[in-house]
TORMI-914394 format. One line per 2 residues: for each residue z, y, x of C-alpha. Coordinates in nm, 3 decimals, always signed. Layout:
BEGIN
Z Y X  ...;
***
This chain:
BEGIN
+11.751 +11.240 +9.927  +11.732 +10.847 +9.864;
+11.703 +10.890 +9.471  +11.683 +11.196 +9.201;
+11.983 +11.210 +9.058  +11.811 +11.129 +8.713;
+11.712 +10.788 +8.874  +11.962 +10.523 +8.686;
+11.841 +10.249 +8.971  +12.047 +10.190 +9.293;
+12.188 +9.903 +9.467  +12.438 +9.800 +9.167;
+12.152 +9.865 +8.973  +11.859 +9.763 +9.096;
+11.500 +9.894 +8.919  +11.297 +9.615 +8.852;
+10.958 +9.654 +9.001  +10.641 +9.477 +8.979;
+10.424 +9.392 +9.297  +10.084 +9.489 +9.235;
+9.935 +9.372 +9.604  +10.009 +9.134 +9.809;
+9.745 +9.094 +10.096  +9.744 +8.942 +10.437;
+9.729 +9.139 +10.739  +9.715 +8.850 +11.001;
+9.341 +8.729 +11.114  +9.199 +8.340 +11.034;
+9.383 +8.159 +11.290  +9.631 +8.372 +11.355;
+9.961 +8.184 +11.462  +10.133 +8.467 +11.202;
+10.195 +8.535 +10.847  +10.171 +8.880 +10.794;
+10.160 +9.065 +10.507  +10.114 +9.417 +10.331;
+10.309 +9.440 +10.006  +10.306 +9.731 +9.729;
+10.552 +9.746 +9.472  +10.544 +9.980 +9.179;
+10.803 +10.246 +9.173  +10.636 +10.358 +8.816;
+10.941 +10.458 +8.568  +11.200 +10.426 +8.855;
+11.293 +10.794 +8.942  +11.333 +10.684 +9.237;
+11.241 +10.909 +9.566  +11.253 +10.785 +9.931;
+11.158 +10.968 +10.273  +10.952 +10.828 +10.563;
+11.201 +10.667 +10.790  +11.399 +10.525 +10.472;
+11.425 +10.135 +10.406  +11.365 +9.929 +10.064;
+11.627 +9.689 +9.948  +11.481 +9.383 +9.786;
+11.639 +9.143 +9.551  +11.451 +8.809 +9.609;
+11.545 +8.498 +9.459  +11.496 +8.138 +9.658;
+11.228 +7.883 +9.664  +11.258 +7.710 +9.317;
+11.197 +7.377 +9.500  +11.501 +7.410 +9.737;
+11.738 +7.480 +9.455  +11.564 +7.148 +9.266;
+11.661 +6.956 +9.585  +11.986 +7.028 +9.613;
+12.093 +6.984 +9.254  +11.936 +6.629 +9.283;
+12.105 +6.578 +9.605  +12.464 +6.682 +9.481;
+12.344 +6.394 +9.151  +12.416 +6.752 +8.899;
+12.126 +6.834 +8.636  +12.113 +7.229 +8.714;
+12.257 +7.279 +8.318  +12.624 +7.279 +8.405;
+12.803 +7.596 +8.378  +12.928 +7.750 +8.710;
+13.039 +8.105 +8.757  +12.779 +8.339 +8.898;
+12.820 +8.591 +9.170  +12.989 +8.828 +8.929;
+13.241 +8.576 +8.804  +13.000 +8.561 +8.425;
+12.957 +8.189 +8.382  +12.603 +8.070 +8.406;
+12.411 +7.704 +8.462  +12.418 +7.603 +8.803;
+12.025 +7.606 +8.864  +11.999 +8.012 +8.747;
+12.314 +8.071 +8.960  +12.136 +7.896 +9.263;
+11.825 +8.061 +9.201  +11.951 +8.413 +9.220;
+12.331 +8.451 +9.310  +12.377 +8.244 +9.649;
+12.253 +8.163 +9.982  +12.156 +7.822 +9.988;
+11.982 +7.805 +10.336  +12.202 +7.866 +10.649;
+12.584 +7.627 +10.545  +12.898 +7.876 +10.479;
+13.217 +7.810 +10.698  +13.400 +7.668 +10.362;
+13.089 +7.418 +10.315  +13.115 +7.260 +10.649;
+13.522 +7.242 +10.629  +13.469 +7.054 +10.263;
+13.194 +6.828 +10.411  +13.422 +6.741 +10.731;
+13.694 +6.634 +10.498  +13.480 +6.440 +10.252;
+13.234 +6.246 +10.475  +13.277 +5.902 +10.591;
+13.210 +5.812 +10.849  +13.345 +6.134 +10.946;
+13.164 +6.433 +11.087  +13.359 +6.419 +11.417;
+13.126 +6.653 +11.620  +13.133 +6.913 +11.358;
+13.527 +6.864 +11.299  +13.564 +6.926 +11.670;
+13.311 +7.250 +11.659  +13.416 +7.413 +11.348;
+13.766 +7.401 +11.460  +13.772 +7.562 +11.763;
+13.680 +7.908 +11.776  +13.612 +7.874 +12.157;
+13.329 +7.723 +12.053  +13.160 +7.914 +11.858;
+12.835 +7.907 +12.084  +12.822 +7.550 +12.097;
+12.856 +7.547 +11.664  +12.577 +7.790 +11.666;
+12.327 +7.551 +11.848  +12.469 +7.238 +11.668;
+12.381 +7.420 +11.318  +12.082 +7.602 +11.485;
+11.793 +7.503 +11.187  +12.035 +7.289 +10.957;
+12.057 +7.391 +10.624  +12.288 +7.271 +10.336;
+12.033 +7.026 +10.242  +12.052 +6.835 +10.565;
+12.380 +6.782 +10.532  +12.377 +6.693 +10.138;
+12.105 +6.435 +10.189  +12.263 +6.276 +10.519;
+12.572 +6.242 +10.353  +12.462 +6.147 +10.003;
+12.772 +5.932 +9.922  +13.001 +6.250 +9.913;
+13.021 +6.370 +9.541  +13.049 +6.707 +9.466;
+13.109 +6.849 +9.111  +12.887 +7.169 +9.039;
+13.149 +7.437 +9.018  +13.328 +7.277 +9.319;
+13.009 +7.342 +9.513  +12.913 +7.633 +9.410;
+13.248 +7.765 +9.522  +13.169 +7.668 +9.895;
+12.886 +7.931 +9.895  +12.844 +8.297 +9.971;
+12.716 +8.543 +9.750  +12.325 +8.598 +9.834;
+12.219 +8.920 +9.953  +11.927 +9.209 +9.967;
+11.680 +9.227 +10.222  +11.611 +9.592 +10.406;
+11.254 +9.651 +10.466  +11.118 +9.943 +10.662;
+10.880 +10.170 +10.407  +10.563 +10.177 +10.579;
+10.428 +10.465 +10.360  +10.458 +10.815 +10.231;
+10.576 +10.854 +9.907  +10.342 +11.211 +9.920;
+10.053 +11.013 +10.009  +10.117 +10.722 +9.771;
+10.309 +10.859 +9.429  +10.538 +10.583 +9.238;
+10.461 +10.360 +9.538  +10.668 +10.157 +9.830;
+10.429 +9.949 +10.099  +10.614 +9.700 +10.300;
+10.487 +9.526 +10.645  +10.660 +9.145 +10.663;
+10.616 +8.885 +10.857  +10.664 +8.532 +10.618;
+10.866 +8.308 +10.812  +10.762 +7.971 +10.770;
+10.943 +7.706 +11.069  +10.975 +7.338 +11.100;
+11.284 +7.168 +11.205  +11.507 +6.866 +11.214;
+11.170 +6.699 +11.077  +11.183 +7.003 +10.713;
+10.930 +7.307 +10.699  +11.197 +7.574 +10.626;
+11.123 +7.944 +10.480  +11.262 +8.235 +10.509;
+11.405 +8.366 +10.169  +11.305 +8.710 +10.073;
+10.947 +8.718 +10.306  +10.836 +8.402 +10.119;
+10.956 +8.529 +9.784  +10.665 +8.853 +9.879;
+10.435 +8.604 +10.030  +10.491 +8.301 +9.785;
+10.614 +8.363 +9.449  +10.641 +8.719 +9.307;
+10.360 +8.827 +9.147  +10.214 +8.912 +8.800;
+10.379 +9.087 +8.538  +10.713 +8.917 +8.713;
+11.005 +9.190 +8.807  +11.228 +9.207 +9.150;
+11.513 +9.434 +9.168  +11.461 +9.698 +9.435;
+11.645 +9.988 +9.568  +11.611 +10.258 +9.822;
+11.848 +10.244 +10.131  +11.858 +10.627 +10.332;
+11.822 +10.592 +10.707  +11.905 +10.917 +10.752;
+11.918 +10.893 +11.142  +11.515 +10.759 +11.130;
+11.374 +11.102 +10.999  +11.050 +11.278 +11.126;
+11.168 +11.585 +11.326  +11.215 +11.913 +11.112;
+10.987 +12.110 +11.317  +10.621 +11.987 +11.198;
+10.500 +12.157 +11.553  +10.671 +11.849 +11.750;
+10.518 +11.616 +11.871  +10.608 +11.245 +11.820;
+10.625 +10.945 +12.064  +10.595 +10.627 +11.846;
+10.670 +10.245 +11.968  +10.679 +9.986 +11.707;
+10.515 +9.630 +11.776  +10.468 +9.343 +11.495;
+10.603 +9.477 +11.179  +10.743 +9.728 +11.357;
+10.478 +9.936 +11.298  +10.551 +10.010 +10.967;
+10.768 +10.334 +10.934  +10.531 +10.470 +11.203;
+10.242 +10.409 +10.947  +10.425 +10.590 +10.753;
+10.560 +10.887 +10.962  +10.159 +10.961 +11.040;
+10.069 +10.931 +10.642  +10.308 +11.185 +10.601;
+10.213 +11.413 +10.892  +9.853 +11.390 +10.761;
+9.963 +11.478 +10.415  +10.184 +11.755 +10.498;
+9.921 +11.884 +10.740  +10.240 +11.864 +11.037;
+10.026 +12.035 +11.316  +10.282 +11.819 +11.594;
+10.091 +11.556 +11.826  +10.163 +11.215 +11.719;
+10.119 +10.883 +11.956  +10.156 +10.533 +11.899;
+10.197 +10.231 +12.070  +10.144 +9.884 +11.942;
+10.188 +9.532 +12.044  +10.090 +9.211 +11.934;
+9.944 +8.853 +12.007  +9.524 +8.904 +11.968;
+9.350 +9.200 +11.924  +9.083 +8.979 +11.711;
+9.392 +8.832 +11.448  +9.692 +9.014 +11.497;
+9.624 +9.419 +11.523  +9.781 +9.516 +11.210;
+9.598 +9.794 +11.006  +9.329 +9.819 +11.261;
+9.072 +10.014 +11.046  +9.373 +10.262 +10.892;
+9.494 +10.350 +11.288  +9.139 +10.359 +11.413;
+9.036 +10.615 +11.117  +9.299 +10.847 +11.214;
+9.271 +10.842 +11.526  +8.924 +10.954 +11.461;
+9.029 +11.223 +11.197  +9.235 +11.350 +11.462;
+9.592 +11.273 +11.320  +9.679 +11.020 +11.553;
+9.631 +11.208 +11.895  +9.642 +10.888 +12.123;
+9.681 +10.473 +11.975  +9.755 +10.234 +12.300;
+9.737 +9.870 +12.239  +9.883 +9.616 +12.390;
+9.778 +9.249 +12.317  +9.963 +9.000 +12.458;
+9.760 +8.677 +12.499  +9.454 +8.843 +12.525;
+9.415 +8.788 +12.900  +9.597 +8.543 +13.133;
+9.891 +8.791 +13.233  +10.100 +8.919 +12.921;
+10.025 +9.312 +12.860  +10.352 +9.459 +12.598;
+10.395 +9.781 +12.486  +10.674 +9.885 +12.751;
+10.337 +9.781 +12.993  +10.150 +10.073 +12.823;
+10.426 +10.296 +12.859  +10.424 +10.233 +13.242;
+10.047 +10.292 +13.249  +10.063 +10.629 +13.024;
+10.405 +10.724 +13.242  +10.276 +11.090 +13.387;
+10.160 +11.185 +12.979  +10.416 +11.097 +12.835;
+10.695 +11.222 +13.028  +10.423 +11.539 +12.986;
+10.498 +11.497 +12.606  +10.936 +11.474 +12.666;
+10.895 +11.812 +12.838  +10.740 +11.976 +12.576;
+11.011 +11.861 +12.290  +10.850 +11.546 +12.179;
+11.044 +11.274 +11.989  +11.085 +10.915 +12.093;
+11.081 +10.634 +11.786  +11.156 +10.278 +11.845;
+11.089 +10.033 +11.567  +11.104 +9.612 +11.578;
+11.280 +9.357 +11.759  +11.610 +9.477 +11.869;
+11.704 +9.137 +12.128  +11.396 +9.212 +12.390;
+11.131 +9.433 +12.259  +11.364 +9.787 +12.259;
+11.557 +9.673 +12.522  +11.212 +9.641 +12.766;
+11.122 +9.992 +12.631  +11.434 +10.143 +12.722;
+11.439 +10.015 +13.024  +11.090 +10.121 +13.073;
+11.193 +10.462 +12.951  +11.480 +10.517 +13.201;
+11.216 +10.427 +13.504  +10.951 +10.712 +13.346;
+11.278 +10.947 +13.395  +11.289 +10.868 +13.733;
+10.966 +10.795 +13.871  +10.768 +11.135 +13.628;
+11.060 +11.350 +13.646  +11.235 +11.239 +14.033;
+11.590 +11.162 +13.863  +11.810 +10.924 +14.043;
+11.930 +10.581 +13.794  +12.241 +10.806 +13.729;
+12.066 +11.144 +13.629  +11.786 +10.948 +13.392;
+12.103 +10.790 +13.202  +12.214 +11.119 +13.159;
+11.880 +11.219 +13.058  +11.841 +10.904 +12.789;
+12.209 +10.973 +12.682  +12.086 +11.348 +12.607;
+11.788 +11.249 +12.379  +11.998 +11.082 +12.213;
+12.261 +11.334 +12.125  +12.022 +11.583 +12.053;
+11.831 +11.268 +11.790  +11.525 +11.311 +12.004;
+11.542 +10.935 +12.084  +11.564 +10.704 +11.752;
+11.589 +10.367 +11.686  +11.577 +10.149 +11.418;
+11.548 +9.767 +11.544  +11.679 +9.446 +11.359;
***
């Protein structure tokens, strides 16, 4: 159940939270950003289950919007309609109702028309569907203000702006805790993203608005998004095979708050990757404690740049291949959380070789074997 039905907050609606604690996970020196987050869910109604996602509301950097309202010579007062049609001044309806980072298709067909000298590279791009690819890597880290302050003679009226852009919308965030364990209470894992290029430090939107600039007695609007296919098996007895690198460990810091809660008698074991043991192993004490209590049967770690060859969590896998294939036969459950372009690819892959090396399958009869954990939601993913 995502909400009680007496909850009045959803995604049309969104309850507007507080964030109580906002604390860095990430080491001195650490080449990342990362961050644990609790909001308060006090006076919300609203219920989530381990597995489940929050939706978050964030508004952009208040300096980006003040650049671009310079850049297009407006004042931020004029009156533009806001993402639900309801007139308001252009700097609130920047602030909160569009994206104002990556350019919209209908911005860079206006700018191609107005500039001079023209945008002939862009024209040619942007026309031609064929070349999509090539439009990708010619936009790849341009935002709108590039392209406003490069081409600073092209006027723009506010409401003829505005109407270039596309609504903004809510971030999904894996809940890394247990609403049993922590009443009234959602814990995020992010990662801020902070990058330089074309010569601007860029951030990314919603993981600088946690990092950056909501705090106090301020309010976001949050929801609860069900991931109904990311749910801890029924059975408490199962046991539970967890991989989630990065920030991917966060539902899995959930899933074992809840089996520790609940008192779910199942064996649970994670794996997790990162850069340095020393900066970037996420929760460190927390895992290590339970591990210790006894809740988290077996914690393999896989640091990448901690020695000169790189060690990743599919690595582990390899090395722990007899056990766990051990843990398949007796009913486990196999959870996948993080990057979705390499990370779960590698573990998959890694996965369909313990099938055939563990249980002597041929390629053919481990993709069978992968495609049955699957249907019978033994094998789970949830990867962005």
């Amino acid at each position: 159940m995502s909400s009680d039905p007496t909850s009045l907050y959803s995604r049309k609606n969104p309850f507007p939270a507080t964030h109580p604690v906002n604390r860095k996970l990430s080491g001195e020196g650490s080449g990342k950003d990362t961050r644990h987050h609790e909001i308060s869910l006090a006076g919300s109604g609203l219920h989530y289950e381990v597995g489940d996602s929050m939706g978050l509301f964030a508004t952009n950097d208040p300096e980006l919007v003040n650049e671009i309202i310079v850049a297009i010579g407006a004042t931020g007062e004029e009156s533009v309609p806001g993402a639900d049609g309801q007139p308001k001044s252009l700097r609130a309806a920047l602030t909160s109702d569009y994206i104002i980072t990556q350019p919209s298709k209908e911005f860079l067909k206006a700018i191609v028309e107005k500039a001079t000298p023209a945008l002939a590279d862009l024209r040619d791009l942007s026309g031609d569907p064929a070349q999509k690819k090539a439009l990708e890597d010619y936009l790849w880290g341009l935002e709108y203000i590039d392209f406003l302050l490069d081409h600073h003679t092209v006027k723009w009226g506010a409401e003829e702006f505005v109407k270039t852009l596309r609504k903004l919308q809510p971030r999904l965030y894996s809940i890394a805790s247990s609403l049993k364990a922590n009443p009234e209470s959602v814990h995020l894992t992010v990662a801020t993203v902070r990058y330089e290029s074309h010569g601007r430090k860029r951030k990314g939107v919603a993981s600088t608005f946690l990092a950056e600039r909501w705090g106090g007695d301020q309010t976001g609007g949050v929801f609860i998004h069900t991931a109904k296919h990311f749910r801890l098996p029924e059975d408490t007895n199962t046991p539970v095979i967890m991989v989630g690198p990065g920030t991917g460990v966060a539902p899995f810091r959930a899933y074992i708050q809840e089996r520790k809660v609940t008192g779910a008698k199942g064996k649970n074991w994670l794996f997790f990757g990162e850069q340095t043991r020393s900066k970037d192993f996420l929760y460190e004490q927390e895992l290590v404690a339970l591990q210790a209590d006894g809740v988290l049967n077996k914690l393999d770690v896989a640091f990448s740049r901690d020695q000169a060859q790189k060690i990743y969590v599919q690595d582990k896998m390899r090395e722990n291949a007899a056990e766990m294939w051990a843990w398949l036969q007796e009913g486990a459950h196999f959870y996948v959380c993080g990057d979705g372009a390499r990370m779960a690819k590698d573990v998959d892959t890694e996965l369909h070789r313990i099938a055939e090396s563990q249980g002597g399958k041929s390629p053919e009869e481990a993709a069978a074997y992968i495609e049955a954990l699957k249907k019978e939601k033994r094998y789970k993913k949830d990867v962005y």
